[in-house]
C-alpha positions as CSV (number, residue, x, y, z in Angstrom):
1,X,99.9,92.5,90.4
2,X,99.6,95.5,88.3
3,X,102.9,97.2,87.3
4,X,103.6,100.6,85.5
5,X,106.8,101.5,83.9
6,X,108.0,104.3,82.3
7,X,110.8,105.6,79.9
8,X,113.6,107.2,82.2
9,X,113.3,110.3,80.0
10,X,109.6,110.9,81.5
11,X,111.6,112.5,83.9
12,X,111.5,115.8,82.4
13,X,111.8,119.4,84.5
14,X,110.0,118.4,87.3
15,X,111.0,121.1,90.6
16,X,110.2,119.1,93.8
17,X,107.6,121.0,96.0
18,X,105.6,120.3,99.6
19,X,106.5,118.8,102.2
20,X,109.5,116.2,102.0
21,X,111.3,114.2,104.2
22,X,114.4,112.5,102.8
23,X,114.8,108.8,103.0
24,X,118.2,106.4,103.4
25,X,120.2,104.8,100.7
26,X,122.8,102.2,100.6
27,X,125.0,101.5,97.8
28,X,127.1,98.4,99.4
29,X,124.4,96.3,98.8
30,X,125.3,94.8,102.7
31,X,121.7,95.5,103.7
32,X,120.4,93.4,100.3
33,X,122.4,90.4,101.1
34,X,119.4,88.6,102.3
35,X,117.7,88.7,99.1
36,X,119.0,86.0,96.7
37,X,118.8,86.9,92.8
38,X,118.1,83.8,90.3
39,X,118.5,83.9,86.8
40,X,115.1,82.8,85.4
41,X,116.7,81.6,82.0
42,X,116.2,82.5,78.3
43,X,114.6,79.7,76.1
44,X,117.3,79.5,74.3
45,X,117.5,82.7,72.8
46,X,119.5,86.0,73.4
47,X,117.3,88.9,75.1
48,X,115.3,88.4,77.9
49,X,113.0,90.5,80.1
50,X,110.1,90.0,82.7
51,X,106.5,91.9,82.7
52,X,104.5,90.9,86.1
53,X,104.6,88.3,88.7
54,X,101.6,87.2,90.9
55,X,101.4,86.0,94.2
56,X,101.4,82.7,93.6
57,X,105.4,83.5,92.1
58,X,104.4,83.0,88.7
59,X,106.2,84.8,86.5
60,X,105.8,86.5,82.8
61,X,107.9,88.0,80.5
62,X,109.0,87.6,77.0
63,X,112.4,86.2,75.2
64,X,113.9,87.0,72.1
65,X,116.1,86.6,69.0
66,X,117.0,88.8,66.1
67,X,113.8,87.5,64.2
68,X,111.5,86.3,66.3
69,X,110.2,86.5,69.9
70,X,108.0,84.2,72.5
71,X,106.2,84.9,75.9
72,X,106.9,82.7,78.5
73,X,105.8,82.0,82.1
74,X,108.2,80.9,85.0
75,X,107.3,78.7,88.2
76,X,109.3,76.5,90.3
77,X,112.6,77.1,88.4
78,X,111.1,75.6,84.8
79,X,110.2,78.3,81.9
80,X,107.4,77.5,79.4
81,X,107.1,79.3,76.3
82,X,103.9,80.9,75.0
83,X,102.9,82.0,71.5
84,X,103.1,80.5,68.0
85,X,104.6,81.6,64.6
86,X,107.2,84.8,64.4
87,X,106.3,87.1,67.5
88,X,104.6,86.8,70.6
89,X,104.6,88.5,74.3
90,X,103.2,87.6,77.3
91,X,102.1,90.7,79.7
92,X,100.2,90.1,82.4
93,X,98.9,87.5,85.4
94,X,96.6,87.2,87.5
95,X,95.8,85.5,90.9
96,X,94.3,82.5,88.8
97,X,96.8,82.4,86.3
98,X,95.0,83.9,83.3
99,X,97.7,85.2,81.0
100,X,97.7,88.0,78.9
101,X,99.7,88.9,75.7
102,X,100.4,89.1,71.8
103,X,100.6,86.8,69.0
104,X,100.8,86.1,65.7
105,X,100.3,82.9,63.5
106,X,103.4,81.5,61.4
107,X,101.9,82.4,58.3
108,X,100.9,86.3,59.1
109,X,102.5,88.7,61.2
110,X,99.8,90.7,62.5
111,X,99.7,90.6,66.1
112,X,96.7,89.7,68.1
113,X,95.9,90.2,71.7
114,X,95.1,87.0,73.4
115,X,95.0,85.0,76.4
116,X,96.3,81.8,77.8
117,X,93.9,79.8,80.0
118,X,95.0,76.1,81.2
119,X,97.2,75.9,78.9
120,X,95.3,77.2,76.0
121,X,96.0,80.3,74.0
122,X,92.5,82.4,73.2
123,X,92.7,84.7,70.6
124,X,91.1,88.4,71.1
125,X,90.1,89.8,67.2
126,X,90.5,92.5,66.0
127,X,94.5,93.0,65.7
128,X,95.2,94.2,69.3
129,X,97.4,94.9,72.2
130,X,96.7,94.9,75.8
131,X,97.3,96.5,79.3
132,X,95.7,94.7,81.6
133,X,93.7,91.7,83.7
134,X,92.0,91.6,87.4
135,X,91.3,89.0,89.0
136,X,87.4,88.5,87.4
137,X,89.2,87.9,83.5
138,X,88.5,91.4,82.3
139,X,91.4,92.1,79.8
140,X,91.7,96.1,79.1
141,X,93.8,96.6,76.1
142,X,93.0,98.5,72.9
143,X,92.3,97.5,69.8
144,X,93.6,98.9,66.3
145,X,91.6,100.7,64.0
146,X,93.1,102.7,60.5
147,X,94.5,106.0,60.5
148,X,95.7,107.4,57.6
149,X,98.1,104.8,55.7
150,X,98.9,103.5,59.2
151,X,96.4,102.7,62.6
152,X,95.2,104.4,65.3
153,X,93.9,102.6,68.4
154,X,90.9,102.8,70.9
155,X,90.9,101.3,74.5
156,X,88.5,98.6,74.6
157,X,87.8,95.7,77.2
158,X,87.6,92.0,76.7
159,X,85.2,90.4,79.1
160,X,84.2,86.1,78.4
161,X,85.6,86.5,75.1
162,X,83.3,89.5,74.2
163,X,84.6,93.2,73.2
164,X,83.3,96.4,73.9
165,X,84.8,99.9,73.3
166,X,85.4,102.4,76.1
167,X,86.6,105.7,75.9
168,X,86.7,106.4,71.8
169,X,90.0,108.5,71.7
170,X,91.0,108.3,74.8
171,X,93.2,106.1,76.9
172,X,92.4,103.6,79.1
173,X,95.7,102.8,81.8
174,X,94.6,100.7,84.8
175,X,91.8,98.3,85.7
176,X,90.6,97.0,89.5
177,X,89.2,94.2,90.5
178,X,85.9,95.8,90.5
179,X,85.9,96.2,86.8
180,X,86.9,99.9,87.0
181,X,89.0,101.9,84.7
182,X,90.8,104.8,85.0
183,X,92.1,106.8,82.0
184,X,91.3,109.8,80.5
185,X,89.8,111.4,77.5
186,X,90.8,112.9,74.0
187,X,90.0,116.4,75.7
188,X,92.2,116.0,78.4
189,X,89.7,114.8,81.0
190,X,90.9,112.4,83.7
191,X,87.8,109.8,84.0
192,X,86.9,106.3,85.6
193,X,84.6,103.9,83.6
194,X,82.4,101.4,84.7
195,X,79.3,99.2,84.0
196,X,79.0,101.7,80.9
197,X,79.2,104.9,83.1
198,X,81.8,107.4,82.9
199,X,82.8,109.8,86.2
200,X,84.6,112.9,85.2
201,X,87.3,113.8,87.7
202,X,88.1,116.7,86.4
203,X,91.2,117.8,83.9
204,X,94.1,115.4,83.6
205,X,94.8,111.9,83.1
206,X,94.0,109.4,85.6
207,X,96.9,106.8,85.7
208,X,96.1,104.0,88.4
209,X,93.6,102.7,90.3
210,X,93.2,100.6,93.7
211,X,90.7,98.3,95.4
212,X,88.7,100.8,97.1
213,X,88.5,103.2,94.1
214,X,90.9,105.9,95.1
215,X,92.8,107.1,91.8
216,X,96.2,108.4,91.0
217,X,97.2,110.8,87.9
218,X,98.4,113.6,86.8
219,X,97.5,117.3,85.6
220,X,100.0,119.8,83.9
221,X,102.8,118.3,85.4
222,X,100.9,117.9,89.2
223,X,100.4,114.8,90.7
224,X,97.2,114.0,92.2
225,X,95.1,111.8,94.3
226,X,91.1,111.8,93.6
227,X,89.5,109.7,96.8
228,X,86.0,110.3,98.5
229,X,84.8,112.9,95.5
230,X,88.2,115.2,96.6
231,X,91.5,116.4,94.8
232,X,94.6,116.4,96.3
233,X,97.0,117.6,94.6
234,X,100.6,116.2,95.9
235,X,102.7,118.6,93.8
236,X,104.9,118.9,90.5
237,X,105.9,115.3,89.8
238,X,105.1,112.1,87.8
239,X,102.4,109.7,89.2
240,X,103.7,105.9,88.9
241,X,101.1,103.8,90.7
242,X,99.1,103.6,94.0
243,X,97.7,100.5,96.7
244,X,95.5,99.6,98.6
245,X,96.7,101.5,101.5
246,X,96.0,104.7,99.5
247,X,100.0,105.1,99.3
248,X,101.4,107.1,96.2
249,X,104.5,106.3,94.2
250,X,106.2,108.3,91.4
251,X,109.4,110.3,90.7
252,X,110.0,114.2,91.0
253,X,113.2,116.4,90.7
254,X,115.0,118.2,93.6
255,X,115.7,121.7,94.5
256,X,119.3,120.1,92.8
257,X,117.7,118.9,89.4
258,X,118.2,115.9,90.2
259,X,115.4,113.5,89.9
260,X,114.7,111.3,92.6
261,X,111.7,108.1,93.3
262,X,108.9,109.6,96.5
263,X,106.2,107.9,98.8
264,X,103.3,109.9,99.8
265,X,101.1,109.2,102.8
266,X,98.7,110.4,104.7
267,X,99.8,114.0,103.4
268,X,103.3,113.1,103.7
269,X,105.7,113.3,101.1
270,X,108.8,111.1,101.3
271,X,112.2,111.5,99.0
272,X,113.1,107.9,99.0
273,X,116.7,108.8,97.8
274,X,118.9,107.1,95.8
275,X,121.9,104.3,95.7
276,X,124.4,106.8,95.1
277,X,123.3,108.5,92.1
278,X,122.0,111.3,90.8
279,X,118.5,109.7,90.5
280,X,115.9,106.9,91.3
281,X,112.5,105.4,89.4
282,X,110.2,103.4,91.2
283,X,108.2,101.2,89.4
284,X,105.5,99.3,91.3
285,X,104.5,99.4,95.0
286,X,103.2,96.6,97.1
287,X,100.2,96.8,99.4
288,X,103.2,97.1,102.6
289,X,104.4,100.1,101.4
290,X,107.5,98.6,99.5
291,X,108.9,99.6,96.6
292,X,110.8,98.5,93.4
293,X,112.5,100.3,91.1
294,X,116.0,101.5,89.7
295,X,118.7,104.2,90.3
296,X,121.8,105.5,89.9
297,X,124.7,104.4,92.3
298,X,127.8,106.0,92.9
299,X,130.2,105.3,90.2
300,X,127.4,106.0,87.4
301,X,126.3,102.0,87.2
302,X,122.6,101.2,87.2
303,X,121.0,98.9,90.1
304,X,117.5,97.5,91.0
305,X,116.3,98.5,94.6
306,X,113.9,98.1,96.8
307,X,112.4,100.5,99.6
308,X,111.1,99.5,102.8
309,X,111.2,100.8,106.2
310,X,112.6,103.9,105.5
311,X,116.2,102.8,103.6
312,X,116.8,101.5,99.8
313,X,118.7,99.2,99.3
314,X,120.5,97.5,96.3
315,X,119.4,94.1,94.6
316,X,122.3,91.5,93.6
317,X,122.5,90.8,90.5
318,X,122.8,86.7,89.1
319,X,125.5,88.1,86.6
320,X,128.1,89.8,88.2
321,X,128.1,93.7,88.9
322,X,126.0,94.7,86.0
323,X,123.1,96.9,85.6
324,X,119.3,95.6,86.6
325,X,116.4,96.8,87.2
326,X,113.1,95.5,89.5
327,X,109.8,95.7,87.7
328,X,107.5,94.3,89.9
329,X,106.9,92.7,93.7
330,X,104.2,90.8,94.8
331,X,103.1,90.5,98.7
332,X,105.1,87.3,99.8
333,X,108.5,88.7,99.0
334,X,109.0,88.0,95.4
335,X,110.3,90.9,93.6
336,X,111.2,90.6,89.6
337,X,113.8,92.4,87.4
338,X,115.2,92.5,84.0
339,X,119.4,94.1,82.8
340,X,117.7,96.2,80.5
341,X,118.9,99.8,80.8
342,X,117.0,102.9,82.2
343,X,115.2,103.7,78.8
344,X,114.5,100.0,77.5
345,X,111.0,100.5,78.5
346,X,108.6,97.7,79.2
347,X,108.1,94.4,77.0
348,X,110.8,95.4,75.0
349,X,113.3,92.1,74.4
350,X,114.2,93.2,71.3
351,X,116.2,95.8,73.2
352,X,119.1,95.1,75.2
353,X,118.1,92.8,78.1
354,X,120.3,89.6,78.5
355,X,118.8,87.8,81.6
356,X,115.6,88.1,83.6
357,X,115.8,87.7,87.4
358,X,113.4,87.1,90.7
359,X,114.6,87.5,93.9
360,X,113.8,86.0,97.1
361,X,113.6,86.7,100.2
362,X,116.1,84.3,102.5
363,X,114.8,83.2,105.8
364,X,117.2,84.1,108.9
């Protein structure tokens, strides 16, 4: 399941433009009764928050204390931690249960992308970080290299324990299961690599990718859709992710300033509202058209929704009535979340995040 999120404060002056048609909320959380939240525990430690969830309901995330910090994967109601020495983060999952993440030995610091396979943790040289796996074990990440008195970093892709560099300078976002990647280049060209070859869309960024190829990103503040060698451009606006189904999610302002999640398809483009508030961010989209995210509700308090069918509605918390967020959904039902605030940002445990949460869908 690939998941994107960004820092609320992406949000910048966006005006919303073409066509829209405005969606339901509901801030009673009625209508979300049926989904039941579970606290996913903590390890032991203080800050918790959740990265990506597969289909087969296993989850990943990463836990913290003030000094040091593990990965972890949930299934079934038990948490096993992942990582050794100070610091460590798990990221990413695939279908097969291939892990992705950070580490770092007890005796040095220096983080390391790795893997976990079976049980066993594969280390990734050089000093790393990464993005993302598909379903065939390709890892795209990046990997560091010096700058200055500090480090830059260049996209790269791990594939049977091997490296190879992509696009030098550029940055590499997404990754199918066909072993493309979208990105774009240190020129400001929105490109898709593969097998060595590099397809130029044109000027942007490309931010996502799906199954059949069709690519989501974003040019001076436009959002657009690059499918069958064409360009749509959907309007002013902040490109979040795309499926299967060729359906668009992302986040845009309103003729009101305020800033609000949409769904575009088949040249539609949907306000999916808010909970109350004066905005919404979605964050991942499933291949039925629902999605995940965060907003505002009435009385200024921060809740997780999820959009299907036309309404939003509001995620219980495991806690009490106190701010979540969803993350990520897979297709049977399973959506994750995290009580970090709007601008925690992802992997970020350090931050304020005090419980991790999945929630189910009950059976009538």
């Amino acid at each position: 399941m690939r998941v994107v999120a960004l820092l609320l404060g992406a949000g910048a002056a966006f005006l919303a433009g073409g066509t829209a048609v405005a969606g339901s909320s509901s801030d009673a959380g009625v209508s979300g009764s049926r989904w039941v939240a579970t606290d996913l525990g903590d390890l032991g430690r203080t800050r918790v928050t959740v990265d990506d969830i597969n289909d087969r309901g296993q989850v990943v995330g990463g836990s913290r204390t003030k000094n040091a910090s593990h990965g972890f994967v949930w299934q079934k109601g038990s948490m096993r931690g992942l990582g050794q020495g100070p610091y460590a983060s798990a990221e990413g999952i695939n279908e097969r249960g291939q892990i992705i993440g950070t580490s770092s030995s007890a005796s040095d610091r220096e983080q390391h992308a790795v893997t976990w396979e079976n049980g066993k943790m594969i280390d990734l040289p050089p000093r790393g970080s990464v993005t993302a796996i598909n379903e065939r074990g390709q890892i795209l990440g990046y990997r560091y290299v010096p700058l200055g008195n500090g480090f830059g970093s260049t996209p790269v892709i791990w594939e049977n324990g091997k490296m190879r560099d992509l696009l030098a300078g550029g940055d590499a976002n997404a990754i199918n299961n066909r072993g493309q990647v979208v990105g774009g280049t240190k020129d400001g060209r929105a490109v898709v690599w593969q097998s060595e070859n590099i397809t130029d869309l044109g000027p942007g960024v490309a931010m996502d990718i799906n199954e059949r190829g069709q690519v989501v990103g974003e040019r001076d503040e436009h959002v657009l859709v690059w499918r069958n060698g064409t360009t749509i451009d959907l309007g002013l606006g902040t490109p979040i992710a795309i499926n299967d189904r060729g359906q668009v999610t992302g986040f845009r302002l309103t003729p009101t300033g305020d800033m609000h999640a949409f769904l575009w398809q088949n040249g539609t483009m949907t306000d999916l509202g808010t909970l109350g508030g004066k905005w919404s961010m979605p964050t991942a989209i499933s291949n039925r058209g629902q999605i995940v995210g965060y907003s505002l509700g009435k009385s200024g308090e921060q809740h997780a929704f999820l959009w299907q069918n036309g309404t939003m509605i509001k995620l219980g918390s495991p806690k009490g009535n106190v701010r979540t967020r969803a993350i990520a959904i897979n297709e049977h039902d399973q959506i994750i979340g995290d009580n970090c605030f709007a601008d925690c940002g992802r992997r970020a445990p350090r931050f304020t995040s005090k419980f991790a949460v999945i929630w189910t869908l009950r059976q009538s």
